[in-house]
C-alpha positions as CSV (number, residue, x, y, z in Angstrom):
1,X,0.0,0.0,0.0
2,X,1.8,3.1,-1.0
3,X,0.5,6.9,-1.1
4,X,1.5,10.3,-1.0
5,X,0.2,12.5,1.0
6,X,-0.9,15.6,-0.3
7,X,-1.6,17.7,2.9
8,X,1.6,16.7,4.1
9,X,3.6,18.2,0.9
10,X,1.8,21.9,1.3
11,X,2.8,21.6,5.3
12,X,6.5,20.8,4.1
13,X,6.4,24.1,1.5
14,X,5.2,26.3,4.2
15,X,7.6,25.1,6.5
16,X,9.9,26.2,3.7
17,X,8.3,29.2,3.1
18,X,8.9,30.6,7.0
19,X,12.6,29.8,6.5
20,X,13.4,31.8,2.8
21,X,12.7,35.3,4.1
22,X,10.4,36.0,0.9
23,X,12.2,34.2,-1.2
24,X,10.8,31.9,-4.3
25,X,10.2,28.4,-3.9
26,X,11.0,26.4,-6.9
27,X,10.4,22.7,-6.7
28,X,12.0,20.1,-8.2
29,X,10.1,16.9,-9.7
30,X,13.0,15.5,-11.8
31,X,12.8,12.3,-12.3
32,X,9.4,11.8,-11.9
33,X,9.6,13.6,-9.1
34,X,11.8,11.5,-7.1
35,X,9.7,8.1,-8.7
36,X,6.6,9.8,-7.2
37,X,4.8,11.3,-9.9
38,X,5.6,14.4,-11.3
39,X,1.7,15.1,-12.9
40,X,0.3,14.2,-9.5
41,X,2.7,16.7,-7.3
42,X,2.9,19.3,-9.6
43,X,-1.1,19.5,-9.5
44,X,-1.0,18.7,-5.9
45,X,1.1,21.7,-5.2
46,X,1.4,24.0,-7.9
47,X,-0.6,27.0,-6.3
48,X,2.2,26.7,-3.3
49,X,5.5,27.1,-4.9
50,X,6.5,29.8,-7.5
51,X,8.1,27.4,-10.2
52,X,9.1,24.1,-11.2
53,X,12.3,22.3,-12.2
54,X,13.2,19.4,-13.5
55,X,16.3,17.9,-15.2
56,X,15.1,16.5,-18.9
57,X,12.9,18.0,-22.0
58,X,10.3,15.1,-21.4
59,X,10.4,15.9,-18.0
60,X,9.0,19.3,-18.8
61,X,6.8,18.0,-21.6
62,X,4.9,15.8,-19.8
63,X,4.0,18.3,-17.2
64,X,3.1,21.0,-20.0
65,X,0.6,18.7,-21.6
66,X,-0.6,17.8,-18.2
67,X,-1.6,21.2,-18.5
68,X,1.0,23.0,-15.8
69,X,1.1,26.5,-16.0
70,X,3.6,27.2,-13.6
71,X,7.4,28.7,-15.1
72,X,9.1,25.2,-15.6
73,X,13.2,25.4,-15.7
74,X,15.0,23.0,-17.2
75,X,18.2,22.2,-15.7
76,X,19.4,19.3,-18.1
77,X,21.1,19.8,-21.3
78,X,19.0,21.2,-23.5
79,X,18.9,19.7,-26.7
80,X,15.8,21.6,-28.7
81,X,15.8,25.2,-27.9
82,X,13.2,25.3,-30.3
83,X,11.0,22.9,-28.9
84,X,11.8,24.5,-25.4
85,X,10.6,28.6,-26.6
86,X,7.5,26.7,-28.0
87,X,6.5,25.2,-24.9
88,X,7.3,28.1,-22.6
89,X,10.3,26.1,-20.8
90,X,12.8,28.1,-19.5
91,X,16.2,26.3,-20.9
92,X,19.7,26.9,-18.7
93,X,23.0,27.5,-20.5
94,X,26.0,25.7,-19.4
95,X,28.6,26.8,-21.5
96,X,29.3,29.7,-24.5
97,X,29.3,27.5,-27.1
98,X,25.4,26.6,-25.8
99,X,24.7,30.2,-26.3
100,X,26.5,30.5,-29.5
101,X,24.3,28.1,-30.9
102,X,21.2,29.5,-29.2
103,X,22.5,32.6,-31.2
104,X,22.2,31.5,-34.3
105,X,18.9,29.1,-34.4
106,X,16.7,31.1,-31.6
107,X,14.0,32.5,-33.8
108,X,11.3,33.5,-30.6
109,X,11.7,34.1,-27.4
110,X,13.5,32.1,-25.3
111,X,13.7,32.5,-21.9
112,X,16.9,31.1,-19.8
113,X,19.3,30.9,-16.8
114,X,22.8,30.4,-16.5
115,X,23.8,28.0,-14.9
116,X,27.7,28.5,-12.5
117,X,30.2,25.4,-11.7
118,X,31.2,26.8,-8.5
119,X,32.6,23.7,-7.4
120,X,30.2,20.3,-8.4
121,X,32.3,20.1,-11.4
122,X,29.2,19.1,-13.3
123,X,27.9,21.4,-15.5
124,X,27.9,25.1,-16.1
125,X,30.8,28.3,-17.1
126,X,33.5,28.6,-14.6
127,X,35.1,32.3,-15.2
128,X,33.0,35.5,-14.9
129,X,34.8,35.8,-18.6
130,X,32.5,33.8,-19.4
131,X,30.0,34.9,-18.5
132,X,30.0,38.2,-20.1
133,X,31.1,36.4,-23.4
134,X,27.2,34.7,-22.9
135,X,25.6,37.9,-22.0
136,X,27.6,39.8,-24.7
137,X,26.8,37.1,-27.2
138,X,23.1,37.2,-25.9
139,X,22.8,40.7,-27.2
140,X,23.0,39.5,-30.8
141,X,19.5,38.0,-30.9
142,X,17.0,39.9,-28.8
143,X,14.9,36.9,-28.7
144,X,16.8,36.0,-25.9
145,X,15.6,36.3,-22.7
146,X,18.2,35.9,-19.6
147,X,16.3,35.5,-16.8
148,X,17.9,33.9,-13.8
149,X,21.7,33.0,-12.6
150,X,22.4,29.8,-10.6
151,X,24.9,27.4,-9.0
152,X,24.6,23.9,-7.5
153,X,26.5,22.9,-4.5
154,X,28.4,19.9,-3.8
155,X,27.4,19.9,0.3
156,X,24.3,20.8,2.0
157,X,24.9,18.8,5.4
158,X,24.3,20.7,8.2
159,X,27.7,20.4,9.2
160,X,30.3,22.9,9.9
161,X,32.3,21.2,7.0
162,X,30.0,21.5,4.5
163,X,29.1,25.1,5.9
164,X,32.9,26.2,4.6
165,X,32.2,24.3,1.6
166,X,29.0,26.2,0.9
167,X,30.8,29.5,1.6
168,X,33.4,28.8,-0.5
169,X,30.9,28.2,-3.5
170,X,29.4,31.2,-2.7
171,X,32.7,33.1,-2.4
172,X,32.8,32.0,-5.9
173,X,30.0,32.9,-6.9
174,X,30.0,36.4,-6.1
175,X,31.5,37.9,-9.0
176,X,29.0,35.6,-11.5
177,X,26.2,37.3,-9.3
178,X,27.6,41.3,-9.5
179,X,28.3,41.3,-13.5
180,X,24.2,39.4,-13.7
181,X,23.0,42.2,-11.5
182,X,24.2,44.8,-13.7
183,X,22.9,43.5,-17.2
184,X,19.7,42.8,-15.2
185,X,18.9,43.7,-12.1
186,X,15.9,41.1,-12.0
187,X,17.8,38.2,-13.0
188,X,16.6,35.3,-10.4
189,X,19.5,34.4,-8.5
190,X,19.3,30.9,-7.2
191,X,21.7,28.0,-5.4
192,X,20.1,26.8,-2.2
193,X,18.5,23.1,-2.0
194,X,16.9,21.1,0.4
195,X,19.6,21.0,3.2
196,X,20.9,24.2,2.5
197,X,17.8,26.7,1.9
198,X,17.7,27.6,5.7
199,X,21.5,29.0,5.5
200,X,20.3,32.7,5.0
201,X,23.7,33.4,3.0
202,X,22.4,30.9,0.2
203,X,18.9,31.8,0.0
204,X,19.2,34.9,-2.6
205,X,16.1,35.4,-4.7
206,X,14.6,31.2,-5.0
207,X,15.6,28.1,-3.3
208,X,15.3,24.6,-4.8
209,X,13.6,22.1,-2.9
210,X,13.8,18.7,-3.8
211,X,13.7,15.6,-0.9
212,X,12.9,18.2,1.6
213,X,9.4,18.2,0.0
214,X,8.9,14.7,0.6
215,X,10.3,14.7,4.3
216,X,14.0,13.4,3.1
217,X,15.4,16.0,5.5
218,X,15.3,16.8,9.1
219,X,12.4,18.5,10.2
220,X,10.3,18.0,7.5
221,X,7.0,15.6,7.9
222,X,7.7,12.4,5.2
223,X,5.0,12.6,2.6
224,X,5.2,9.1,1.5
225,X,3.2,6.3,2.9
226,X,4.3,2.7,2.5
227,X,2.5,-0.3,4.1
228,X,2.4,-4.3,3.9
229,X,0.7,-7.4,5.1
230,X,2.5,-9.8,7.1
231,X,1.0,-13.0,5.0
232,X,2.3,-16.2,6.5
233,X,4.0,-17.0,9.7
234,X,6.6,-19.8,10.7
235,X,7.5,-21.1,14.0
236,X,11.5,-21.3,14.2
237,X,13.1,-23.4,16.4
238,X,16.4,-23.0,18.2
239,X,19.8,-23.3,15.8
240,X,17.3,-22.7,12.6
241,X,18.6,-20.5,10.1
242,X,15.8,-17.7,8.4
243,X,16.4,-16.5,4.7
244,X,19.2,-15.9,2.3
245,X,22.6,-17.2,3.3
246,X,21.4,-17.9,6.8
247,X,22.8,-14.8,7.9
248,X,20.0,-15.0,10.9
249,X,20.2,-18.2,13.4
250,X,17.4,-18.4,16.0
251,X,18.7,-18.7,19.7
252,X,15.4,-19.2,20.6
253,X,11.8,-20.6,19.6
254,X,10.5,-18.1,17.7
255,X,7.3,-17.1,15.9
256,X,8.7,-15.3,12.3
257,X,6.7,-13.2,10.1
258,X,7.2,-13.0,6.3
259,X,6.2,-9.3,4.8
260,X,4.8,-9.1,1.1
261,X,7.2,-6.3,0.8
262,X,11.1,-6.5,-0.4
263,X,14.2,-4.2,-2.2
264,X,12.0,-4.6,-5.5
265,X,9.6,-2.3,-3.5
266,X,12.0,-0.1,-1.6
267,X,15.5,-0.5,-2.3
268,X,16.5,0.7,1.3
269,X,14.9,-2.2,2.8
270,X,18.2,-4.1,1.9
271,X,20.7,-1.1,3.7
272,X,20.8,-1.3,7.3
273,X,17.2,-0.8,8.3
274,X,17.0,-2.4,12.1
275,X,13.1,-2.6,12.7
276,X,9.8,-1.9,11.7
277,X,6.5,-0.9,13.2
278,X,3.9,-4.1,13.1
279,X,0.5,-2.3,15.1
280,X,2.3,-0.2,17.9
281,X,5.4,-2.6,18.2
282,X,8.6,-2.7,16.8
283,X,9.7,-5.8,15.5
284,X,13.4,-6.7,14.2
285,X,14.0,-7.6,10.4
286,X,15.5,-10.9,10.5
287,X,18.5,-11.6,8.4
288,X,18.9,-11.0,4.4
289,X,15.9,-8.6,2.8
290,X,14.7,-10.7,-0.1
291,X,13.5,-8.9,-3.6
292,X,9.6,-9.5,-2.7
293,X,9.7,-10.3,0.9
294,X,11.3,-10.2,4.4
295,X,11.1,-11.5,7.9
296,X,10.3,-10.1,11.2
297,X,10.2,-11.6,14.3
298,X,6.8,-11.1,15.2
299,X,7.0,-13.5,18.6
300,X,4.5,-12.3,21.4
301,X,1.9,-10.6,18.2
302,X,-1.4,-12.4,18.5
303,X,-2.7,-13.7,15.7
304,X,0.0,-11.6,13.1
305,X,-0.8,-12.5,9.5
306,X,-3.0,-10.1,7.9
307,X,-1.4,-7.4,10.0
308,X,-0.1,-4.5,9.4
309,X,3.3,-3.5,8.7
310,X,4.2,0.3,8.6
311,X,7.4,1.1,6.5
312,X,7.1,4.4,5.7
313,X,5.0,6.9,7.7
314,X,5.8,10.2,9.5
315,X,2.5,9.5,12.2
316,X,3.6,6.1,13.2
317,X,6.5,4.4,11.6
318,X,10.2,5.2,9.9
319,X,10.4,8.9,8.4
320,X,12.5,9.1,5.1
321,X,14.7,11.3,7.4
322,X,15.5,8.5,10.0
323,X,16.1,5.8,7.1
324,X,18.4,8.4,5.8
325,X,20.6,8.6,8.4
326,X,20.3,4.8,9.5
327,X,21.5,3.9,6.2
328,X,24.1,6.4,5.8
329,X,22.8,7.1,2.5
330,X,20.9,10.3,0.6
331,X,17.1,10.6,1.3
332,X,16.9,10.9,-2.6
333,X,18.4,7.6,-3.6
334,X,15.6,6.1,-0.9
335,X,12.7,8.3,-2.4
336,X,13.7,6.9,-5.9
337,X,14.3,3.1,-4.8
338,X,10.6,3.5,-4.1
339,X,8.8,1.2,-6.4
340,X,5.2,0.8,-5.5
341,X,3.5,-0.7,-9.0
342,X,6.3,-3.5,-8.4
């Protein structure tokens, strides 16, 4: 049983809201929006944020004939400007020869940002030379339309580490920001996401929530709801093995519960998740995590199969921001291991 949960998405974006001191919210749906549906968010929450990004053209396509109105950025390679300006998608420029081509084939208006490598080494110009070679370039073709600046950083723990990382990215950053400021004092300036938009330094004119919406970062309620039924029970005796490889030998009689839920369903199920909620107790995840399945010993339950099992739940159960941190891994990678239709 898997659902979002709609009421708990706005809650999230006006939690985010009190911390951006007026700033834009632009939220991020790429990749389906995290595996969650992109079409059902973006209509779920499009009169609470100010604009929507995502990372691909059919990314943005889908949500224009789904009938979005909102500014959608693109933060992907774009390969179609054309396609983009007819479709109202605001396209980012990574690099001059990007615009140089823009140049020469943009025919309408196209709106677009620039997008900074401060840092990620991913994409985007990396001297404030460059930058004005893009903005002098852009005054060739008055079609185009420079809208916003942006960088991406490579940290956004709240750690004091990644706090002197962040400033260093924004120390670098600065002189992109002062030449877009003078050719247009408008320009949307733009760098925070999810575990940085409450560093005031880094909040500028949007932020760019992503997992944060979902409750993939402290202090944010988890949106996503994942349940299973407990559908057969086996009594294990002392010195028996349970599952793949026997990594888990009963000390004990026991009474274990196999879950019709497994990685196929969500992929952090085989990190390090210790226990899950089965009614108002926790019960331990017995050794190996199978694709479809897993155990928990449900010994002292009454009567457990048809139960219950909560996997995902911020009222009573693991929050995304919990299995983040018990994993070790990024909230994202569990948001997008989420596979309900399997």
């Amino acid at each position: 049983m898997f659902s979002v949960n709609v009421k708990v998405l706005r809650e999230n974006i006006k939690l985010i809201r009190s911390k951006v001191c007026g700033s834009k919210i632009c939220a991020v749906l790429k990749t389906n929006a995290y595996g969650l549906g992109d079409v059902f968010v973006a209509k779920a929450i499009e009169n609470h944020v100010d604009m929507f990004a995502v990372a691909k053209m059919h990314e943005a396509e889908r949500l224009r004939h789904a009938d979005i109105k909102k500014p959608i950025l693109l933060l992907g390679i774009c390969g179609d400007f054309e396609r983009a300006s007819s479709l109202e998608i605001i396209a980012t420029v990574h690099d001059v020869s990007q615009m140089r081509e823009l140049v020469c084939k943009c025919k309408k208006d196209t709106h677009i940002h620039i997008e900074v490598d401060t840092g990620m080494n991913r994409f985007g110009i990396r001297h404030p030379w460059q930058l004005k070679t893009v903005l002098d370039l852009a005054k060739k073709n008055t079609n185009i339309k420079i809208d916003g600046l942006y960088t991406h950083f490579s940290h956004e723990d709240d750690t004091a580490e990644s706090r002197a990382r962040i400033d260093k990215q924004l120390f670098r950053f600065a002189p992109f920001r002062a030449i877009m400021r003078r050719y247009n004092p408008k320009a949307i300036i733009h760098a925070a996401s999810s575990g940085s938009l409450g560093y005031p330094p880094a909040q500028f004119d949007m932020v760019r929530p992503g997992k944060a919406l979902y409750g993939g970062w402290d202090g944010y309620k988890t949106a996503v709801r994942l349940h299973a039924k407990i559908v057969s029970v086996r009594t294990v005796l002392p010195g028996e093995n349970v599952g793949y490889g026997g990594l888990f030998t009963a000390t004990k009689r026991m009474q274990v519960g196999v879950v019709s839920c497994g990685y196929a369903v969500a992929g952090f199920l085989a990190y390090h998740t210790p226990d899950l909620l089965v009614g108002k107790k926790r019960c331990e995840i017995l050794g190996r995590v199978c694709m479809d399945t897993m155990f928990l010993d449900v010994t002292g339950i009454h009567d457990p199969v048809g139960k219950t099992v909560t996997i995902l739940d911020d009222v009573r159960g693991a929050r995304l921001s919990d299995v983040a941190k018990q994993t070790g891994k990024s909230a994202a990678i569990h948001i997008c291991s989420l596979n309900p239709l399997r």
